[in-house]
The first five atom37 places (N, CA, C, CB, O) and aatype in JSON, in Angstrom:
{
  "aatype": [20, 20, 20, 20, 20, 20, 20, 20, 20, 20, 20, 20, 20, 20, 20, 20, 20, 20, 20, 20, 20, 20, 20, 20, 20, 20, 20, 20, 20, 20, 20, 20, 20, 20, 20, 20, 20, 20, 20, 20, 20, 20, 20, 20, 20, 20, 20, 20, 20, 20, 20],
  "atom_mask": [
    [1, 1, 1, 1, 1],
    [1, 1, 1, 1, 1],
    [1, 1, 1, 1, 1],
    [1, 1, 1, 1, 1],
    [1, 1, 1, 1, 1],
    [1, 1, 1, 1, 1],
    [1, 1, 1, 1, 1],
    [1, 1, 1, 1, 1],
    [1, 1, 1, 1, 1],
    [1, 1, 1, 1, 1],
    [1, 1, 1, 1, 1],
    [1, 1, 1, 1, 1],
    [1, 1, 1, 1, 1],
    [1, 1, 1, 1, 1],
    [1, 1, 1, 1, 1],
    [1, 1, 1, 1, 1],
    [1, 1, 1, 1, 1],
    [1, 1, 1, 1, 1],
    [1, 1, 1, 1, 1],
    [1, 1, 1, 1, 1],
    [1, 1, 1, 1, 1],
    [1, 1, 1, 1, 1],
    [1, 1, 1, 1, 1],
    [1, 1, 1, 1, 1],
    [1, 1, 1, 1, 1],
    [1, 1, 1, 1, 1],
    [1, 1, 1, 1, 1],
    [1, 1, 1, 1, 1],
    [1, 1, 1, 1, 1],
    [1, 1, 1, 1, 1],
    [1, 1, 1, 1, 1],
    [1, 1, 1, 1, 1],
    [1, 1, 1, 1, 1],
    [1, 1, 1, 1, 1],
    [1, 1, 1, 1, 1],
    [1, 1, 1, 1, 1],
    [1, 1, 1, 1, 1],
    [1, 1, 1, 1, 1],
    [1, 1, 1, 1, 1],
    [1, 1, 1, 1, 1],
    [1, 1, 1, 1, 1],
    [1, 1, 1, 1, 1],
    [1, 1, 1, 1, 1],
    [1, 1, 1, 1, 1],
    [1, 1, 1, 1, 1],
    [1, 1, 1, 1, 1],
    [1, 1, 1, 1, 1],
    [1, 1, 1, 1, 1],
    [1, 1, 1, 1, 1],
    [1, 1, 1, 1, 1],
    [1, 1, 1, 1, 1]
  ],
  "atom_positions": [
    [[-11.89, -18.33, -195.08], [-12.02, -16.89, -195.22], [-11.69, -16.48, -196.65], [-11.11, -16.16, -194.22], [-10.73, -16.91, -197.3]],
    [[-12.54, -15.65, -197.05], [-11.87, -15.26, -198.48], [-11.04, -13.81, -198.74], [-13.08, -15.24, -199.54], [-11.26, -12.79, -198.08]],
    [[-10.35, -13.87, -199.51], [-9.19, -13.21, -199.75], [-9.53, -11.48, -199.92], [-8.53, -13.94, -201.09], [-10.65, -11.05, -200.2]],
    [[-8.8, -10.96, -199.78], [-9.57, -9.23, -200.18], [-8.42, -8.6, -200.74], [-10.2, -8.06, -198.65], [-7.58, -8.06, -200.02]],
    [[-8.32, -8.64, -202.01], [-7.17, -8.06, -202.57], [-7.2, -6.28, -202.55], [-7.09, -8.68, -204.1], [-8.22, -5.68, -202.87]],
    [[-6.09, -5.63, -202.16], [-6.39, -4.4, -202.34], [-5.2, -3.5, -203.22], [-6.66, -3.92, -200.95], [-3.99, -3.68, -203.15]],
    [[-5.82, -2.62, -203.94], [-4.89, -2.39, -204.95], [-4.15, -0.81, -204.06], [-5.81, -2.21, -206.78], [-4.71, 0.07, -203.4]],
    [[-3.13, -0.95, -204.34], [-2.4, 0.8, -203.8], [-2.88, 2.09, -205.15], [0.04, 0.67, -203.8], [-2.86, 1.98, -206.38]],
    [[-3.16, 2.94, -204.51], [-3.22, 3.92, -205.44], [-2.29, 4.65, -206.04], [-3.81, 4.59, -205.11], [-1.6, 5.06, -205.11]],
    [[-1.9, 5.03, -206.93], [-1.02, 5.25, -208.26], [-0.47, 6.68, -207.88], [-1.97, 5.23, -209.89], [-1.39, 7.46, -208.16]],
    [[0.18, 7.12, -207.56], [0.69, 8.35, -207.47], [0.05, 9.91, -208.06], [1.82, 8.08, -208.02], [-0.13, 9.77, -209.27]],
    [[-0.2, 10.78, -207.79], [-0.85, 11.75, -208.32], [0.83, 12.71, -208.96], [-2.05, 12.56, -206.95], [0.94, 13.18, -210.1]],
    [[1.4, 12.75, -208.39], [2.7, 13.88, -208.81], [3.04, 13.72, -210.32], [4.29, 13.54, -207.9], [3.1, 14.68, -211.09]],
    [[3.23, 12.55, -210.64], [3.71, 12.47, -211.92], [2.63, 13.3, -212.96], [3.91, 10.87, -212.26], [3.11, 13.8, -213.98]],
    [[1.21, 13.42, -212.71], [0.64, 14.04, -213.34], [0.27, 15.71, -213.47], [-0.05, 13.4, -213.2], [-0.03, 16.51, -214.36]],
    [[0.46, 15.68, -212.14], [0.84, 17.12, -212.11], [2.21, 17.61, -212.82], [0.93, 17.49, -210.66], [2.03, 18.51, -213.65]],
    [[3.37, 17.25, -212.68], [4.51, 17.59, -213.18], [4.03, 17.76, -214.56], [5.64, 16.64, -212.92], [4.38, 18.79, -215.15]],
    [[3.3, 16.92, -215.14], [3.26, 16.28, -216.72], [2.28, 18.11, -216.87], [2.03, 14.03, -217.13], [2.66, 19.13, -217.44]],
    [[1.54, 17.96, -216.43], [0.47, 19.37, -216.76], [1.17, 20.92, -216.85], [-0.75, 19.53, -215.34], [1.13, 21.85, -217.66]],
    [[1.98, 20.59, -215.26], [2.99, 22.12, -215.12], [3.97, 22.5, -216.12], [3.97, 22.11, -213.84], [4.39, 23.62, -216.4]],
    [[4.45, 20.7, -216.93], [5.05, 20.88, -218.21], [4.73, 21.42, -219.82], [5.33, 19.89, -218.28], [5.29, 22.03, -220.73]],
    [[3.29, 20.67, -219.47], [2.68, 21.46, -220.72], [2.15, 22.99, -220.83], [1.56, 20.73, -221.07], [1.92, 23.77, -221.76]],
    [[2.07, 23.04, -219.16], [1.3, 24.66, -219.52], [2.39, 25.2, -219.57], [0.21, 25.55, -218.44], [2.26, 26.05, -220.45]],
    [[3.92, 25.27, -218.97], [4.99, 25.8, -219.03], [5.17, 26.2, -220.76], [6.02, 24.82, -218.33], [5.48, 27.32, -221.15]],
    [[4.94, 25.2, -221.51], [5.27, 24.63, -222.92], [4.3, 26.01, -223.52], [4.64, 22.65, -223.34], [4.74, 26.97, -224.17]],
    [[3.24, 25.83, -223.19], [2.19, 26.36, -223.69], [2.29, 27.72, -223.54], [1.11, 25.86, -223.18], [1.77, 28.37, -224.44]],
    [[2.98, 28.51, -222.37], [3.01, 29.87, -221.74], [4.55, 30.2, -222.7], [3.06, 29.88, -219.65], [4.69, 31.36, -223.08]],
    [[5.41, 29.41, -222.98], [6.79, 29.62, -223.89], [6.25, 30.2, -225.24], [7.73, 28.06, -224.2], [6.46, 31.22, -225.9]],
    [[5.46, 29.11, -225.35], [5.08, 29.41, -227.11], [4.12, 30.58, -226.96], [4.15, 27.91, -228.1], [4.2, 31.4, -227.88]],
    [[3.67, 30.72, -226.48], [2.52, 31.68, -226.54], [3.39, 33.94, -226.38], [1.22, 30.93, -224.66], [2.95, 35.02, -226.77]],
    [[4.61, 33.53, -225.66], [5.25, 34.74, -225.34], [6.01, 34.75, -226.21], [5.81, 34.96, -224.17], [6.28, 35.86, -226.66]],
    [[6.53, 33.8, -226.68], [8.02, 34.03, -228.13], [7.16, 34.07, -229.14], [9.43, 32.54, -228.56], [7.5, 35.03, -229.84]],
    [[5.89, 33.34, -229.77], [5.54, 34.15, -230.49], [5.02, 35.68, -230.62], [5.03, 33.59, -230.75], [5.17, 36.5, -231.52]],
    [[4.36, 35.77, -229.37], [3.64, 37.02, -229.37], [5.35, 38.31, -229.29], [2.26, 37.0, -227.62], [5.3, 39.44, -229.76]],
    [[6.32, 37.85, -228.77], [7.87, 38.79, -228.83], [7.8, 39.02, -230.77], [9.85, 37.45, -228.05], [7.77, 40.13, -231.31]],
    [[7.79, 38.22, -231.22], [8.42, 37.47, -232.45], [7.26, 38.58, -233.31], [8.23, 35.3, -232.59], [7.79, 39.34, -234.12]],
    [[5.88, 38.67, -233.16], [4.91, 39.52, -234.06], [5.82, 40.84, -233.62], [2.96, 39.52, -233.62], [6.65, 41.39, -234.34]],
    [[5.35, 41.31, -231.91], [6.05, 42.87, -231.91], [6.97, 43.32, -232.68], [6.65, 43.2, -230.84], [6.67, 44.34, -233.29]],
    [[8.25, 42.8, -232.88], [9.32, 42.88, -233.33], [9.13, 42.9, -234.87], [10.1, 41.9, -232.77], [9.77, 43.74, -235.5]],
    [[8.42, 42.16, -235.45], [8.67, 42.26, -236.61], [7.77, 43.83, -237.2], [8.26, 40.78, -237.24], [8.14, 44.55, -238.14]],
    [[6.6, 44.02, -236.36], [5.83, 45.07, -236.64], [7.11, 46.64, -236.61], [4.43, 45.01, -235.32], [7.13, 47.6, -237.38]],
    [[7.83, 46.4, -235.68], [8.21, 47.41, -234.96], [9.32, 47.88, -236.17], [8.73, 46.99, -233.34], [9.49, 49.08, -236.39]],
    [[10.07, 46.8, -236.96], [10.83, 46.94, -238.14], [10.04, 47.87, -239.23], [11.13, 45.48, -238.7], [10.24, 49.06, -239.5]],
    [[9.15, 47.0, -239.75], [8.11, 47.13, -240.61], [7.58, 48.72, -240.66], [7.0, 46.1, -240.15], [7.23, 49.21, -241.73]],
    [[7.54, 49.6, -239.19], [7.0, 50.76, -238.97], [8.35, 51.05, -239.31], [6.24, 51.2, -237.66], [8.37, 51.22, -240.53]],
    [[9.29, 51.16, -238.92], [10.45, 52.25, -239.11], [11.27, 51.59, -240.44], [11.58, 52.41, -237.54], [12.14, 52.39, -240.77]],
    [[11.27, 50.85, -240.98], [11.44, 50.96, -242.22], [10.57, 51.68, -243.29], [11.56, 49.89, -242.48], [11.14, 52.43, -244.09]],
    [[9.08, 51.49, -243.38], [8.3, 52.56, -243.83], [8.55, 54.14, -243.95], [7.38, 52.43, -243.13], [8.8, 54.83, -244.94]],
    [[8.35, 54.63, -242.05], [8.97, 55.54, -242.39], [10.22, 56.46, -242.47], [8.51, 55.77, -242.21], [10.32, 57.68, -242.4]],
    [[11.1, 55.52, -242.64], [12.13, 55.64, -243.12], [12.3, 56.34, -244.58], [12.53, 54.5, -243.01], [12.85, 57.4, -244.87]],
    [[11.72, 55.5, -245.27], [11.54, 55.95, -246.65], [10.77, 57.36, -247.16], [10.87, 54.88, -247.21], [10.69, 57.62, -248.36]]
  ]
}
């Protein structure tokens, strides 16, 4: 009889985690910069008219 090797399939989770990490990553950077423009605009106006 000949042999029938069968391979197990590889886990799917680890790749998901890996994705939920980057978009996490991706949704961080994307809000602290966009905080980081407001803020500086918001100076920028009331120092103007300030003067």
């Amino acid at each position: 009889m000949a042999e029938i090797k069968i391979e197990k399939k590889r886990p799917v989770w680890p790749w998901i985690v890996a994705l939920l990490l980057i978009a996490a990553l991706i949704y961080y950077v994307f809000v602290n910069d966009h905080e980081t423009h407001s803020e500086n605009s918001v100076e920028i106006e009331n120092s103007t008219s300030a003067q």
